[in-house]
DRENNU-435719 format. One record per residue (C-alpha): residue in one letter; z, y, x; residue number from 1. Coordinates in steps of 0.02 Angstrom, whole numbers. Each point is the difference from the previous one (the first is absolute). Last residue first. Layout:
// DRENNU-435719
+------+--------+--------+--------+------+
| resn |     pz |     py |     px | resi |
+------+--------+--------+--------+------+
|    a |      Z |      Y |      X |  NUM |
...
+------+--------+--------+--------+------+
***
This chain:
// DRENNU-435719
+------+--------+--------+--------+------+
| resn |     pz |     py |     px | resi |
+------+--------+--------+--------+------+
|    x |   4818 |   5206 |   7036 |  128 |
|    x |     88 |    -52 |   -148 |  127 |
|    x |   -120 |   -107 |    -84 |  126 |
|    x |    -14 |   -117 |    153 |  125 |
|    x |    191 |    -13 |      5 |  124 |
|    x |     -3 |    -35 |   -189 |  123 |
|    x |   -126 |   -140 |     39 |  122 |
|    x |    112 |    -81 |    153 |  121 |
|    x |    164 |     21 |   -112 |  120 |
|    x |    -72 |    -81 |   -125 |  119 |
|    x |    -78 |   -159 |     80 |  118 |
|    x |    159 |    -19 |     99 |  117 |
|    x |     83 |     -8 |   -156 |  116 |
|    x |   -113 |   -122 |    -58 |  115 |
|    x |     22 |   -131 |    138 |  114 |
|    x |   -153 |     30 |    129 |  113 |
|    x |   -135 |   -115 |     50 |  112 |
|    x |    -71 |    109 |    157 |  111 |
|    x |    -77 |    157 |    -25 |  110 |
|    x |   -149 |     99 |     14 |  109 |
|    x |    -36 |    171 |    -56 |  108 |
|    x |   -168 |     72 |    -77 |  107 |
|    x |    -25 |    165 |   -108 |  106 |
|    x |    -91 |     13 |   -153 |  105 |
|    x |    -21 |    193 |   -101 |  104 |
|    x |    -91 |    -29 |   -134 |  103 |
|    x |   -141 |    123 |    -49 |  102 |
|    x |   -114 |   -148 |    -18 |  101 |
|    x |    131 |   -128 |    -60 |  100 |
|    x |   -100 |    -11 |   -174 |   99 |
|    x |   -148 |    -16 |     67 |   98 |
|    x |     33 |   -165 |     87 |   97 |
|    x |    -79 |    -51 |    156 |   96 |
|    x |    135 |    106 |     89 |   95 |
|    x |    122 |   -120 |    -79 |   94 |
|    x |    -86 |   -162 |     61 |   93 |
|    x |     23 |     85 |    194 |   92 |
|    x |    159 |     24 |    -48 |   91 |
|    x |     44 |   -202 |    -45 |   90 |
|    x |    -90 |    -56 |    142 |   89 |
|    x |     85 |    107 |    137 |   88 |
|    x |    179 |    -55 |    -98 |   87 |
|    x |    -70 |   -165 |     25 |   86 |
|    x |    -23 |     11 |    172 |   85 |
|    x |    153 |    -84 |     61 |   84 |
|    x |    201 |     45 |    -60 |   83 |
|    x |     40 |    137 |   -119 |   82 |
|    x |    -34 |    159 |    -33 |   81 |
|    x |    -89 |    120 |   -146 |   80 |
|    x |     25 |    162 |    -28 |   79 |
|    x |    -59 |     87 |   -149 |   78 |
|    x |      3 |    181 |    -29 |   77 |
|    x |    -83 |     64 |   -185 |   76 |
|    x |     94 |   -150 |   -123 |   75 |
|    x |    -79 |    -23 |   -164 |   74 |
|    x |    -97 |   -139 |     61 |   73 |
|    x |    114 |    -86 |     85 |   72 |
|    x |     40 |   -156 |   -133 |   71 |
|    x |   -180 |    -21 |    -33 |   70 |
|    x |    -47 |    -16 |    197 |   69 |
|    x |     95 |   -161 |      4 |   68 |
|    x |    -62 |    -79 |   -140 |   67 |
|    x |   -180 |     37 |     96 |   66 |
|    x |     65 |    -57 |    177 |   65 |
|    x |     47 |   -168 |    -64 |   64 |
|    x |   -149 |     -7 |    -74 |   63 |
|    x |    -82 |     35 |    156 |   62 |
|    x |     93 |   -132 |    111 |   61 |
|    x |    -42 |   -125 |   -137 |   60 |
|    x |   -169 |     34 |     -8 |   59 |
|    x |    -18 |    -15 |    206 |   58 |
|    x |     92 |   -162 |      1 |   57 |
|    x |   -145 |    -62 |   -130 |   56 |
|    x |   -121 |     60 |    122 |   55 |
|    x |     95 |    -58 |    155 |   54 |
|    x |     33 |   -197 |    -74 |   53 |
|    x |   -184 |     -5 |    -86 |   52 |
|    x |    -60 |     40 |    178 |   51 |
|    x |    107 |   -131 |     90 |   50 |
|    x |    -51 |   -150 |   -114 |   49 |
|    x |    128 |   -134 |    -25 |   48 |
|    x |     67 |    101 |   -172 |   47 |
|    x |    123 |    165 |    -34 |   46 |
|    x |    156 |   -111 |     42 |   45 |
|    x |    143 |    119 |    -90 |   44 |
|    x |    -29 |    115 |   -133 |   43 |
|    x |     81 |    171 |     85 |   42 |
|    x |     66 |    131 |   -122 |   41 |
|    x |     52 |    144 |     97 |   40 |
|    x |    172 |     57 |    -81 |   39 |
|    x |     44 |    173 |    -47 |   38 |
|    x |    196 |     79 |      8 |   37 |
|    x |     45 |    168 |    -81 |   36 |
|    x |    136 |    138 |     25 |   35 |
|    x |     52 |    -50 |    163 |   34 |
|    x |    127 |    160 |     68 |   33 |
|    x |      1 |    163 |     57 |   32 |
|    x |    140 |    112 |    -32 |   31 |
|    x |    -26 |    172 |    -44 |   30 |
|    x |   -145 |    124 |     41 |   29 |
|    x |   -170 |    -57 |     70 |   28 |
|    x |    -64 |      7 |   -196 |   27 |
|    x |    -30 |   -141 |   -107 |   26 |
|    x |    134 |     69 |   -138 |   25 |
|    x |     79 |   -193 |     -5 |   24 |
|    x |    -13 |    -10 |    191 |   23 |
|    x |   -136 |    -94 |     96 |   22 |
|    x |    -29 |   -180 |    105 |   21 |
|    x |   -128 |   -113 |    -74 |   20 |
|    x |     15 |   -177 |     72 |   19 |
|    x |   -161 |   -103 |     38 |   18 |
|    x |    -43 |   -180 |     -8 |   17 |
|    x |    -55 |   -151 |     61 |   16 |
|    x |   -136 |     85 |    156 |   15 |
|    x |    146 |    110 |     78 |   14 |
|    x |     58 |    167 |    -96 |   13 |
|    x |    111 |    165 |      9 |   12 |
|    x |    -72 |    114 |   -101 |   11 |
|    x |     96 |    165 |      5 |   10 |
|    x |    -57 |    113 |   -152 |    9 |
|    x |      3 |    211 |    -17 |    8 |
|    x |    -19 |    116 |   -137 |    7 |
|    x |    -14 |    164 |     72 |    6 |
|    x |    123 |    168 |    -27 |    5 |
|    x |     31 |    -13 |    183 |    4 |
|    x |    -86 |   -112 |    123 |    3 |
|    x |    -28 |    112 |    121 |    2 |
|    x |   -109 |    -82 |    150 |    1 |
+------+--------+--------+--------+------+
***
C-alpha cells in the first residue's frame, strides 16, 4: 500500500483507552509520535443482573468507540493495534459508519507497548 500524500492515524488501544499515534502534518513523513490520548469511561458494578451488566457494558464500549471515531475522522488510512479483539471491534464499528466508508482500516496486534514502541511500530506500518 502507498501511503503517500494521505493522512494517516496509528491507534493503538486496549478496552481503557486508546493512544493516537501521527505527526503534526498527519502524513507518513516525519517522526511519529502520540498526539492524543482517549479514556473508556467504565461505571463500575453495572447491577446483580447479568443482562443489565452486558447491555450497559455494551453502551459503554460504544461510546467509547464514538469519541473515539471523532478524533479520526479527518484521517483517510487508519490502523488500529493493540492487544485482544478490541481493535476487531472498534473497525468493524467504523465500517458501520458512513463517514469511514472510503477509509482505508488495516488491523495489527500488539502487546502493551511503551509509547515509543507504539510509534515506531505505526511509522513502520506507514512505511511499508
Amino acid at each position: 500500500m502507498n501511503y503517500s500524500n494521505r493522512k494517516v492515524v496509528g491507534v493503538w488501544m486496549d478496552k481503557n483507552h486508546a493512544y493516537l499515534i501521527s505527526n503534526p502534518d498527519k502524513s507518513n513523513k516525519g517522526e511519529f509520535a502520540e498526539m492524543h490520548k482517549v479514556e473508556a469511561h467504565h461505571h463500575g458494578e453495572h447491577g446483580s443482573s447479568e443482562n443489565v451488566h452486558h447491555h450497559k457494558e455494551v453502551l459503554e464500549t460504544h461510546k467509547f468507540f464514538k469519541d473515539l471515531s471523532q478524533h479520526i475522522e479527518s484521517y483517510e488510512c487508519i490502523y488500529i493495534t493493540g492487544p485482544g479483539k478490541i481493535q476487531e471491534e472498534f473497525r468493524n464499528y467504523l465500517q458501520e459508519q458512513h463517514a469511514f466508508h472510503n477509509k482505508i482500516i488495516e488491523l495489527g496486534t500488539a502487546d502493551h507497548l511503551s509509547k515509543e514502541q507504539m510509534a515506531a511500530q505505526v511509522r513502520n506500518h506507514f512505511k511499508s
